[in-house]
C-alpha positions in Angstrom: -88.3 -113.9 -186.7 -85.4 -116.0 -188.0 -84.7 -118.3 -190.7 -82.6 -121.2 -189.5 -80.9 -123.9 -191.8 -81.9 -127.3 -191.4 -80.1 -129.2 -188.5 -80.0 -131.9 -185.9 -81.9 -129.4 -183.4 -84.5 -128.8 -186.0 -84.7 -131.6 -188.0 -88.0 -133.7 -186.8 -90.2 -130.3 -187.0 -89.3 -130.2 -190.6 -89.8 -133.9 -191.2 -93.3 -133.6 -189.3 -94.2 -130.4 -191.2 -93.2 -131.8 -194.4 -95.5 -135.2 -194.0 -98.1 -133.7 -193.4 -97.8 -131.1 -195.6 -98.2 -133.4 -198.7 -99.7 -136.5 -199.1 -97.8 -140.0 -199.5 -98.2 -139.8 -203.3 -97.1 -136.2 -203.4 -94.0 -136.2 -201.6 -91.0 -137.7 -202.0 -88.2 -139.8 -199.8 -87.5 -137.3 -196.6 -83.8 -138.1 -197.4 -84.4 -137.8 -200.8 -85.1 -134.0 -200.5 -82.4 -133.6 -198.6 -80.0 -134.8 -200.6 -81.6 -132.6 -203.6 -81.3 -129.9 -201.3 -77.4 -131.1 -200.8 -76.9 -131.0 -204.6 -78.8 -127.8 -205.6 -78.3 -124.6 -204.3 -81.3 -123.3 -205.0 -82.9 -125.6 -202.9 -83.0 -124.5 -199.3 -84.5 -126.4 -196.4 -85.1 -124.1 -193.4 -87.2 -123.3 -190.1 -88.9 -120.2 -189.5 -88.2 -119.3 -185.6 -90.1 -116.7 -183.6 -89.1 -116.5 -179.7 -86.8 -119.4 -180.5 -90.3 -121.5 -181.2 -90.4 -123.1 -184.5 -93.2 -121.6 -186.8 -93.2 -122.8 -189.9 -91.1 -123.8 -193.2 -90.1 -121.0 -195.7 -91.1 -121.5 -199.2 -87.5 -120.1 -201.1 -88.1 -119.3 -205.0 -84.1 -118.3 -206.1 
């Protein structure tokens, strides 16, 4: 199991997960996040692989 950064390669699983994760009135812009992501470093968007097959989204609390 891995946990890979958000990229180009990764970046619609995360979108999809994200949406529908959380509701329309619970999430905010998908660019949005990442730009808060960009700006805090405790925020960290990332992929859980397994066999190279995405699995989920980590939940980070640092």
């Amino acid at each position: 199991m891995q946990f890979i950064s958000l990229n180009q390669t990764n970046h619609d699983y995360w979108q999809i997960i994200y949406r529908e994760a959380f509701p329309p009135n619970e999430r905010i812009a998908f660019q949005e996040l990442k730009q808060k992501a960009a700006d805090n470093h405790q925020i960290k968007m990332a992929v859980i692989t397994d066999d190279e097959q995405n699995v989920g989204l980590p939940i980070s609390l640092t």
